[in-house]
Short mmCIF file of the C-alpha atoms (twelve columns), coordinates in Angstrom:
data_MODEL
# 
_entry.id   MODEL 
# 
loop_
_atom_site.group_PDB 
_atom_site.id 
_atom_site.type_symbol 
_atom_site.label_atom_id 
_atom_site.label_alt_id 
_atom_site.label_comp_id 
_atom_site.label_asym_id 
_atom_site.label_seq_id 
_atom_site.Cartn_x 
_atom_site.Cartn_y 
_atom_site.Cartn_z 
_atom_site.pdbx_PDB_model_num 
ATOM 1   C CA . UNK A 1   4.557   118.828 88.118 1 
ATOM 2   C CA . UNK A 2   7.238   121.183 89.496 1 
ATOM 3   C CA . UNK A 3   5.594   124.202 89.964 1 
ATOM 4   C CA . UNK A 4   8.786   125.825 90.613 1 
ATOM 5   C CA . UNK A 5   9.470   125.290 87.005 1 
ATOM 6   C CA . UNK A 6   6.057   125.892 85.352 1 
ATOM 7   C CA . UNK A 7   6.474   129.812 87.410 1 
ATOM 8   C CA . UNK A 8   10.066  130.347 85.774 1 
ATOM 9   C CA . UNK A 9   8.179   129.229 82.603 1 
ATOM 10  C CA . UNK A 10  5.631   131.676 82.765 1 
ATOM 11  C CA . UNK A 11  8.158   134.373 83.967 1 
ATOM 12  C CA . UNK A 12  10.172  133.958 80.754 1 
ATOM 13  C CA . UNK A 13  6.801   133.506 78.487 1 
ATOM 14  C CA . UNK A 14  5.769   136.858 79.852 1 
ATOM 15  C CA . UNK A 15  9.244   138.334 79.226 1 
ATOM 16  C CA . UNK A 16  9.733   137.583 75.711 1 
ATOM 17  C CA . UNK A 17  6.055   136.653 74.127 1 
ATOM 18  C CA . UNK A 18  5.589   140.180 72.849 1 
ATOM 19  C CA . UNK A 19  9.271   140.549 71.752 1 
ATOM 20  C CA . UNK A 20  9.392   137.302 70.129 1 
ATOM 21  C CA . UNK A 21  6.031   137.388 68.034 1 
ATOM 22  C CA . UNK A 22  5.523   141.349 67.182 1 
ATOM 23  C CA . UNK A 23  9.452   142.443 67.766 1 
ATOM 24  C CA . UNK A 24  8.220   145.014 69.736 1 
ATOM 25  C CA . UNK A 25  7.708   145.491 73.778 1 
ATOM 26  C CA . UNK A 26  4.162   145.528 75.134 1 
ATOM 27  C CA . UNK A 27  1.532   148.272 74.365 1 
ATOM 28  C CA . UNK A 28  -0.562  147.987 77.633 1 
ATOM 29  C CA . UNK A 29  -1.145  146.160 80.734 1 
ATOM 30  C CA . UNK A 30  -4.764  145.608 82.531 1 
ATOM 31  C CA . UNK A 31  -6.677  143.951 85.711 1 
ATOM 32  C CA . UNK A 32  -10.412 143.057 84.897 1 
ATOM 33  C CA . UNK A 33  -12.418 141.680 87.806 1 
ATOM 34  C CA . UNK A 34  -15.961 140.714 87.875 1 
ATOM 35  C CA . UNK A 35  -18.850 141.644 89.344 1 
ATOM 36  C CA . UNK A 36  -20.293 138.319 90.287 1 
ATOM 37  C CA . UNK A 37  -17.812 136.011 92.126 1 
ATOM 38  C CA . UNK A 38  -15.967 133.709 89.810 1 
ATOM 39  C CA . UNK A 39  -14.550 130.879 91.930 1 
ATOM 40  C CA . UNK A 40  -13.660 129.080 89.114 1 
ATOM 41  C CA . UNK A 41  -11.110 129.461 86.096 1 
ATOM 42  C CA . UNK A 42  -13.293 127.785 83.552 1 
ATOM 43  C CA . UNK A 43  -15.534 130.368 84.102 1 
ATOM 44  C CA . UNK A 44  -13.495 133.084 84.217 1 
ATOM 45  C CA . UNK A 45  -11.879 132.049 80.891 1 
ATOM 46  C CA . UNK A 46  -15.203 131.611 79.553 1 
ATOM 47  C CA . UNK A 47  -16.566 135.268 80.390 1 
ATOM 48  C CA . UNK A 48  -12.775 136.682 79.821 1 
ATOM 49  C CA . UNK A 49  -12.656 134.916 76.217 1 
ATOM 50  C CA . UNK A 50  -16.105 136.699 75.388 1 
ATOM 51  C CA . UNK A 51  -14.668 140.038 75.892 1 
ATOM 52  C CA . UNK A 52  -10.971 138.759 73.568 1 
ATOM 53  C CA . UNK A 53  -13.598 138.029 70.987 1 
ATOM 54  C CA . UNK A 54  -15.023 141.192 71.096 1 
ATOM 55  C CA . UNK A 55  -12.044 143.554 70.884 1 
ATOM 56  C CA . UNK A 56  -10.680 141.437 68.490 1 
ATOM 57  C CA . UNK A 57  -13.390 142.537 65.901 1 
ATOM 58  C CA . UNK A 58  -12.234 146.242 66.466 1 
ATOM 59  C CA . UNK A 59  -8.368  145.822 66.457 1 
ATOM 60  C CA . UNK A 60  -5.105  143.591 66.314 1 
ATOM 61  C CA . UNK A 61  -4.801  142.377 70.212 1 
ATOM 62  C CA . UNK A 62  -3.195  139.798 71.567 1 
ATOM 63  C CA . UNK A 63  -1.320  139.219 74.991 1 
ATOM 64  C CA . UNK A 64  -1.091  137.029 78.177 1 
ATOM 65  C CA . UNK A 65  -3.116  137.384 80.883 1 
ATOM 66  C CA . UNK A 66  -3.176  135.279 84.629 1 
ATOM 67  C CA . UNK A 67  -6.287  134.636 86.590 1 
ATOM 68  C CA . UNK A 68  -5.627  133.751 89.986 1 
ATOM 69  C CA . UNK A 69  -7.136  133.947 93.209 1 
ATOM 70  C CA . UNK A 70  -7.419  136.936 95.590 1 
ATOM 71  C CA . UNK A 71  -7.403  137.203 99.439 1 
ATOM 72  C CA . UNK A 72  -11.379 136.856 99.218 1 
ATOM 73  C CA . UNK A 73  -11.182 133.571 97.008 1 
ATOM 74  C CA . UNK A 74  -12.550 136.108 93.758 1 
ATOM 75  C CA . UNK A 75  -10.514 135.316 90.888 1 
ATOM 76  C CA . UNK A 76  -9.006  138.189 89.052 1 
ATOM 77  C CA . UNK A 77  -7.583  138.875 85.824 1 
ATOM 78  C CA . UNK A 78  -4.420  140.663 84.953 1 
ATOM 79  C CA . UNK A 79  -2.236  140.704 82.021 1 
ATOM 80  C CA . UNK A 80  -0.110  142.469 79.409 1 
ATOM 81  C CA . UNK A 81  -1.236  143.012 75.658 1 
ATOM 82  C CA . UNK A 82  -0.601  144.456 72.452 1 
ATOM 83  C CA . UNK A 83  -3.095  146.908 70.452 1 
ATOM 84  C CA . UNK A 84  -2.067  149.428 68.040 1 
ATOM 85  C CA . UNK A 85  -4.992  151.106 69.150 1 
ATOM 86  C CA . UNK A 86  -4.651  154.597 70.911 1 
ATOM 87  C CA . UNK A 87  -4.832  154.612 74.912 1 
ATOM 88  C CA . UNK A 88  -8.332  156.046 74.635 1 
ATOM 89  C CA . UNK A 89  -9.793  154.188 72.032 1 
ATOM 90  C CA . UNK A 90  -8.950  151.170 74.579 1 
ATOM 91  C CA . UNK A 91  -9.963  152.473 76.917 1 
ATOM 92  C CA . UNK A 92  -13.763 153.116 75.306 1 
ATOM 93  C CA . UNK A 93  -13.827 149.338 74.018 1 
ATOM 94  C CA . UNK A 94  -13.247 148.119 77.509 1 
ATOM 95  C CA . UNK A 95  -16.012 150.308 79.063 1 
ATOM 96  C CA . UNK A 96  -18.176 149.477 75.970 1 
ATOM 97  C CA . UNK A 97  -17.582 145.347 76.829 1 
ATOM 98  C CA . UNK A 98  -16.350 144.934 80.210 1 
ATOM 99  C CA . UNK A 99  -17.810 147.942 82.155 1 
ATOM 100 C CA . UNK A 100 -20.998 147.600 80.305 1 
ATOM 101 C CA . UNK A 101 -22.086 144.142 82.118 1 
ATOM 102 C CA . UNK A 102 -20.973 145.283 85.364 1 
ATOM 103 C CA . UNK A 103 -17.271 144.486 85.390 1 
ATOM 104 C CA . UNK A 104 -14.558 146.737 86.626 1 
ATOM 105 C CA . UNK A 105 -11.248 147.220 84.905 1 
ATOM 106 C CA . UNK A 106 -7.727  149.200 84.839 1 
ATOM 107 C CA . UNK A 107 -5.617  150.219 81.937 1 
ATOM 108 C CA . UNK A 108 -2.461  151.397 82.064 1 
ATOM 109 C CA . UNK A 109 -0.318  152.307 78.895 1 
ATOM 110 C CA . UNK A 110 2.999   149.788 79.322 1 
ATOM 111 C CA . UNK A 111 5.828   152.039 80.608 1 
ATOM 112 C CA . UNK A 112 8.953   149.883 81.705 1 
ATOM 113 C CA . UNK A 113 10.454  153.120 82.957 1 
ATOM 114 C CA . UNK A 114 7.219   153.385 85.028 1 
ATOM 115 C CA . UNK A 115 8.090   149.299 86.682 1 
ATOM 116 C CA . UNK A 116 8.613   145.885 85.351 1 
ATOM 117 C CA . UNK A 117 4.887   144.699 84.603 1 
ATOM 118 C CA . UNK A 118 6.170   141.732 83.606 1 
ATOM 119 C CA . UNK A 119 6.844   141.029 87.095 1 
ATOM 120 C CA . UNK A 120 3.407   142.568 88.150 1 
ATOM 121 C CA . UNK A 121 1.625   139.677 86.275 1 
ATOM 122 C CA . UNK A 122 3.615   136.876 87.878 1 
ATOM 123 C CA . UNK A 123 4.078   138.363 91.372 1 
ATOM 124 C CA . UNK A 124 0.817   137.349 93.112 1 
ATOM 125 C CA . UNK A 125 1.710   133.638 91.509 1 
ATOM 126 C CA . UNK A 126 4.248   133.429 94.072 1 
ATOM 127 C CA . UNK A 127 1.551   134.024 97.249 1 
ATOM 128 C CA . UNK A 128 0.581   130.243 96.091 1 
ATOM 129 C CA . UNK A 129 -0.461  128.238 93.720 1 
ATOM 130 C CA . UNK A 130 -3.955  128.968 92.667 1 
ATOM 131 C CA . UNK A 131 -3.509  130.217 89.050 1 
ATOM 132 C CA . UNK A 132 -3.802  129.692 85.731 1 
ATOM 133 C CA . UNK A 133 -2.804  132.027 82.630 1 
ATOM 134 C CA . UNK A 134 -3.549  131.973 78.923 1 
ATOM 135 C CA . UNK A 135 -2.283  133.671 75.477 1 
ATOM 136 C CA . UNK A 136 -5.169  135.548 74.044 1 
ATOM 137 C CA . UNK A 137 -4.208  134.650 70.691 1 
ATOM 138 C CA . UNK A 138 -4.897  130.771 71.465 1 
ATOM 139 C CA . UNK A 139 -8.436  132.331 72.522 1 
ATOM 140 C CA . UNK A 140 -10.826 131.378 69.574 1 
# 
């Protein structure tokens, strides 16, 4: 596989996913990491698709999100989304399911004024190839 091409792919999926399926831009963008090490990305989609589950129950969300690997050989989770939820109400359903087994998180409302967080998400890709990214809607 080109990975060249599966990057550019990724870059234009996280461009246009939120415009294409909602007609709108993105709501928010996060980082979750864990507090055990997660070496692996089955693993990390595992405990990642527990917490998807859960929010879904409270509001409309769905989004793309990246794992990759850090400097340390962690993986860590970043992505954008969309929830029609206020920034605070968010924010107390990540600290109620993330935070609450030990797991650390930001939250930032999406601002493209503020940077191009589409870019954020694919940036690190470039560094190398150790990464893998999902939709959260395909999460069931």
């Amino acid at each position: 596989m080109d990975i060249s091409r599966f990057k550019d792919g990724l870059e234009e999926l996280v461009s246009n996913y939120s415009i294409n399926m909602y007609g709108r831009d993105w709501d928010y963008c996060f980082g979750l990491s864990f507090k055990y090490d997660v070496r692996n990305f089955n693993n990390c989609r595992n405990l990642v698709k527990k917490l998807w589950r859960k929010l879904k129950k409270e509001c409309l969300i769905d989004g793309i999100y990246v794992m990759e690997y850090g400097k340390n050989g962690k993986i860590y989770v970043h992505g954008l989304m969309i929830c029609e939820l206020s920034n605070s109400k968010v924010d107390n359903l990540f600290n109620k399911y993330w935070s609450s087994g030990g797991g650390i998180y930001w939250l930032d409302k999406f601002d493209r004024d503020k940077g191009d967080y589409n870019l954020y998400i694919i940036e690190d890709n470039y560094k190398n190839d150790l990464f893998d990214y999902d939709i959260i809607s395909n999460l069931n």
